[in-house]
N, C-alpha and C positions, 0 to 999 in steps of 0.2 A: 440608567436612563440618561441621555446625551441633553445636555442644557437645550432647552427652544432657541430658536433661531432668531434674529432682530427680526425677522420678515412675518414669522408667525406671530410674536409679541403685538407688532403693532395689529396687522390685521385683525386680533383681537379685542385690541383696548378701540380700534374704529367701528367694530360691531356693538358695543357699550355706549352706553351714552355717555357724553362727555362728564368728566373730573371738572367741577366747577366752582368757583368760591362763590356760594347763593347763601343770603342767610335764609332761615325757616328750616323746613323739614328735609331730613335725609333721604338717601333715594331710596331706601326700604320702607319711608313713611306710610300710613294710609291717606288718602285722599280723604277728604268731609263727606259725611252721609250725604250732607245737604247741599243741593247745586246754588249757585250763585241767583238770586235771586233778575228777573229780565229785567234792562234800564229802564227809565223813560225814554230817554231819549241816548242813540250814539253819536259823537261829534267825529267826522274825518276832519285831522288837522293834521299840517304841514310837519311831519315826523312824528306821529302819533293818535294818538286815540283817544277820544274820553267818554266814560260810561258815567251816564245822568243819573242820579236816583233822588227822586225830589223827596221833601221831608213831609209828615205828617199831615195829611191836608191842606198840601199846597197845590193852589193849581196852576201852576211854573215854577219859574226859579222866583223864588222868594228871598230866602238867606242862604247863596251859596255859597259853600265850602268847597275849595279845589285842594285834594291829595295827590300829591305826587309820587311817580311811583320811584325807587330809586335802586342802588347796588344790584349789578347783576350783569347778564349775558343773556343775548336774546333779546325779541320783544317782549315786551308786557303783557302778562295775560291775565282774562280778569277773575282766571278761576283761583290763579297765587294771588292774587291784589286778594278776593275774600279771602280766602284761607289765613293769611296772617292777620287782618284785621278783623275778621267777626269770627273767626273758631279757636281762636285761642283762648288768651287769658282776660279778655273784657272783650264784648260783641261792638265794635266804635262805629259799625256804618250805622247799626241797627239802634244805637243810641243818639247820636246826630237824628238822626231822620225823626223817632221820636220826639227829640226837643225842637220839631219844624224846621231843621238844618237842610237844607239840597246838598245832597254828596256828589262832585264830581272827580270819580276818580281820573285820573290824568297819567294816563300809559304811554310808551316812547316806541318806535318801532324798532329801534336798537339801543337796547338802555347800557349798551359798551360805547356807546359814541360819546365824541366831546360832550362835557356836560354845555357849553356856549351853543351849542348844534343843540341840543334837546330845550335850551331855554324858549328858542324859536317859538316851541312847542308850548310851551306855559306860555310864552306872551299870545298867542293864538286862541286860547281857553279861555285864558282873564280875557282879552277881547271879547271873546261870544259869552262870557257868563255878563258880562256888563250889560251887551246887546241884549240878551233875551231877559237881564233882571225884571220883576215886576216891582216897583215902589225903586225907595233907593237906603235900602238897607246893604252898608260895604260889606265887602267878599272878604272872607278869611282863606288867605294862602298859606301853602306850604307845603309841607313832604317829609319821608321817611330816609333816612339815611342820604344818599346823594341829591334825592329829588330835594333838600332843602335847601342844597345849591345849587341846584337848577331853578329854583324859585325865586331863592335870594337874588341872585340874576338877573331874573327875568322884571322884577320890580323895581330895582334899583336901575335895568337900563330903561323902560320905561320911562321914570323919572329925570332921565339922562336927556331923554327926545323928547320930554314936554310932554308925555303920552298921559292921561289919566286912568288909572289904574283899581282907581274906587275901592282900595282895599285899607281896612281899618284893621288887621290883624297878620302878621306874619309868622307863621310855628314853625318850625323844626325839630323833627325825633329823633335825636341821635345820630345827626347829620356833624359829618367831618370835616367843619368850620376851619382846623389847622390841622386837618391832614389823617389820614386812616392810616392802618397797617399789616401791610401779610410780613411774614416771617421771611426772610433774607433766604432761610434754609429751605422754603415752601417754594419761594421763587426761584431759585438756583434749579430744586427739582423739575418744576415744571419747564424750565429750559434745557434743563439736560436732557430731557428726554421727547423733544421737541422734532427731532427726529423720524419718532415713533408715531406720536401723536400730538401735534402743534396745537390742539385744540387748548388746552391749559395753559400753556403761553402764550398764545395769542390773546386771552381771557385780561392775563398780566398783563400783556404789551396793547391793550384796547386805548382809545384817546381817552374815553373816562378815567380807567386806573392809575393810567399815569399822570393824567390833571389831581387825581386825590389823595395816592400815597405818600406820606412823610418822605419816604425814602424807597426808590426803588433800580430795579436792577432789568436791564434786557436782554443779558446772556447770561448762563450760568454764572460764568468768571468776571461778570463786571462790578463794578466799583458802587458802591452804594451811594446814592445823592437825588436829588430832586433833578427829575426829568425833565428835559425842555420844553414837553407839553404842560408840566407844570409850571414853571417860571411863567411860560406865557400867559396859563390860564388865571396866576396871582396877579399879573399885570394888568389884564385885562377889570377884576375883581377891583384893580386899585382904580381905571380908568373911567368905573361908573360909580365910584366912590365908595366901595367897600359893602356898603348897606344898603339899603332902602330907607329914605326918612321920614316919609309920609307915613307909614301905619304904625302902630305898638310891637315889638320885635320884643319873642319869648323863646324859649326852647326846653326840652327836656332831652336828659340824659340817659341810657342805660347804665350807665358807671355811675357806682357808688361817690357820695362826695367826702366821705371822711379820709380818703388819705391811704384805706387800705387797700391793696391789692388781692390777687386769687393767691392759690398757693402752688402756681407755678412757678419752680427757682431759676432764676439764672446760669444757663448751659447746662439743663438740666436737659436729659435723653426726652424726645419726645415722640420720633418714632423711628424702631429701626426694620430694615429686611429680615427676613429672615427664609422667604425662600429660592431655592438655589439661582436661580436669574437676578436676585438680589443681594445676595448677601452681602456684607460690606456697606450697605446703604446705613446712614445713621442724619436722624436730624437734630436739632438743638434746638432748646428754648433760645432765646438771644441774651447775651451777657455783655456787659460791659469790657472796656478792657482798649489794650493797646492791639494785641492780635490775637481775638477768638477764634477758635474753629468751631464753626455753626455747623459745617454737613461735610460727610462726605458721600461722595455719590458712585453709584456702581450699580446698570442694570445692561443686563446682558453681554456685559465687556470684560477682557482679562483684566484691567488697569480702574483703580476708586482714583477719582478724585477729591481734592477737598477744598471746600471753600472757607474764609476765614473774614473777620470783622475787623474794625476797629474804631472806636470813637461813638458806637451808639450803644442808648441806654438798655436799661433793664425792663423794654417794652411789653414783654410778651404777656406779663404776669402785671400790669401796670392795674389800676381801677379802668374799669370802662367797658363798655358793648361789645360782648365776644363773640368770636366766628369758629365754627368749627374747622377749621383750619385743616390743622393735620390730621384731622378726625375720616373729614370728605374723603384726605386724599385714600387714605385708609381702605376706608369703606370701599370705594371705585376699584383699586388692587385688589383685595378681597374676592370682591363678588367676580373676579376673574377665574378661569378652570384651574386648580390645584396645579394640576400637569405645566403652567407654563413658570410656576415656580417664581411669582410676582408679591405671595403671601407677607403680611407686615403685621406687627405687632405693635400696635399707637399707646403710648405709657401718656402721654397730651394728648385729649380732642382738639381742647379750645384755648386761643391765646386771644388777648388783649386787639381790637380792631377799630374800632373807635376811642381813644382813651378820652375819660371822663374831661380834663382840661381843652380838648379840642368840642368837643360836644355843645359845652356850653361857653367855648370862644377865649377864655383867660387865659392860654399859655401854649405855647408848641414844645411837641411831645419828645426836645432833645435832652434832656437832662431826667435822673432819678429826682430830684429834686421838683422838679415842675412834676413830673407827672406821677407822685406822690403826693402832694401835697394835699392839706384841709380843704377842702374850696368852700367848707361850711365857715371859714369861718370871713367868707367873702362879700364882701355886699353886692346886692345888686346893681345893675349895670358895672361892674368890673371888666368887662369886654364888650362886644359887640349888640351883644343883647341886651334888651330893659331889663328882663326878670329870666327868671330859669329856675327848674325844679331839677335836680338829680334822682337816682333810685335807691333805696334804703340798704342795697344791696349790690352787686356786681350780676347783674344778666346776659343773654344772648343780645345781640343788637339787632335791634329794631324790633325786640319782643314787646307787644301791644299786651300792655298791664293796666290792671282797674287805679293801682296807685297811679300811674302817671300819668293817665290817662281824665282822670278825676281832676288833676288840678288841672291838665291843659282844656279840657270842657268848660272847670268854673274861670275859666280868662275868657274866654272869648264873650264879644259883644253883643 
């Protein structure tokens, strides 16, 4: 049987729904029995949405809490906003609201856009969660993964303009304070094959990704380093003074704090091709070193390329909030027809994507050394936060846990 042709390949992987790095559930997942329960109230806001849900006996907003929604592609939807916070591992709307909390979730209409573009959005919400409060009990802000700098943000420019912001609490879950990370070998791919279907590159090359990655790349073959939407986007972070100072600043982490990582090694196989439109494909965990070879690449061509490192750490396998990474991509080839011969076999799901030292703000994630290190044995406010909890162990990121969840409930005011 003759190799499929570039022109068949793609129009295939474009009848699929896109290869996407989303944390939560994979695309074979089930959906929740249970539908989203209806808001009180919807908010149209200037590049987003927000779904009201008042707390226990309140009859308005009484103590509200804005959750931001963060990492991803697309808009906001508020059937993934429940699904990762009330069906998983702790029910967190359905707890708030209990303890007379107003939950306002806060959706973006393009959560790939600048996070400075989606702040807009938060400063619009604290605005009308202000306007409609009843009494003057302050708001607790903040967000899951990127929405914690989109929040962080939006409060400290606030403070910038003299704006009042009435917020007594600022959280963060596992948000990438100094930078997240996809695998060099993950984004090499989804630019090689960009051709085919640009949709996973473009995912990569969105203004979000590249305001949050440690280190990123815009062609296969480019050179690994912080992006000039990132440069801009830490200047601008530096220009309304890094934080917010007016409320108590917390955060938790998905990354374990002792120091230990998974046991993914270092240029370790993480997923190769194996059917005939791929063979030659190979990815790597990322290794240290003068010059790695992380991938090479070959899908539908006589000729593999290969891409190579040098100078970054032993990230993939670090402590900290994992993504299914090479798992997704996996998956997405997979569920493609046999016949086009795109089959892969993933030896790694999941690598390292928020590591534990950016989460809760004490180090950037360039050395094995920082992003090994103890952080228990760190005191509070060590970085940018007053306090911070880590997780007892290394999990998915942005996975809503009764552990961590538990201590960020007993902080608030």
């Amino acid at each position: 049987m003759p190799e499929p042709s570039r022109e068949q390949i793609a129009s295939a992987l474009h009848e699929r729904p896109a290869i996407a790095l989303t944390p939560g559930t994979r695309l074979d997942a089930e959906r929740p029995g249970s539908l989203p329960v209806s808001p009180s109230a919807v908010w149209d806001l200037p590049g987003g949405t927000a779904w009201v849900y008042r707390g226990e006996g309140n009859p308005g907003l009484v103590r509200p809490v804005i959750l931001a929604d963060g990492f991803g592609t697309g808009p906001s939807e508020l059937e993934s906003s429940w699904q990762l916070l009330e069906f998983g591992d702790y029910p967190l709307i359905s707890e708030l609201r209990r303890r007379g909390r107003d939950v306002i979730l806060l959706g973006h209409h393009e959560r790939g856009a600048s996070i400075l573009d989606n702040s807009r959005t938060a400063r619009a919400a604290i605005t009308r969660a202000l306007a409609e409060r009843l009494g003057g009990t302050p708001l607790v802000v903040g967000g899951f993964s990127t929405g914690g700098l989109v929040t962080r943000h939006a409060l400290a420019r606030m403070e910038c303009e003299g704006r009042d912001h009435g917020t007594g609490l600022y959280f963060s879950y596992d948000t990438p304070h100094r930078g997240a990370w996809v695998p060099i070998a993950l984004q090499a791919f989804a630019h090689y094959v960009k051709d085919l279907d640009g949709r996973f590159s473009d995912q990569l090359n969105s203004p979000a990704v590249r305001e949050v990655l440690w280190r990123h790349i815009g062609v296969w073959d480019g050179t690994p380093g912080p992006s000039e939407e990132r440069v801009a986007f830490l200047a601008q972070m530096a220009a309304v003074g890094e934080w917010p100072r007016r409320p108590r600043l917390i955060g938790v982490a998905n990354g374990a704090a002792d120091g230990v990582g998974t046991d993914v090694r270092p240029g370790e196989l993480a997923l190769e091709g194996k059917g005939r439109s791929v063979i030659g494909t190979r990815l790597h965990a990322q290794a240290p070193g003068a010059d790695e070879p992380v991938a090479r690449l070959r899908v539908a061509a006589a000729k593999t390329h290969e891409v190579r490192t040098k100078g970054l750490a032993s990230i993939d396998g670090a402590p900290g909030g994992s993504l299914e990474g090479f798992g997704i991509l996996a998956d997405g080839l997979n569920a493609l027809h046999p016949d086009l011969g795109l089959q892969t076999a993933v030896h790694i799901r999941s690598h390292c994507f928020v590591p534990s030292v950016s989460a809760v703000d004490v180090g950037d994630p360039d050395t094995d050394a920082t992003l090994y290190q103890d952080i228990s044995a760190l005191s509070a406010g060590a970085g940018g936060l007053d306090d911070f909890r880590l997780a007892s162990r290394n999990e998915p990121h942005a996975l809503v846990t009764r552990e961590l969840c538990s201590w960020l409930l007993g902080h608030l005011p």
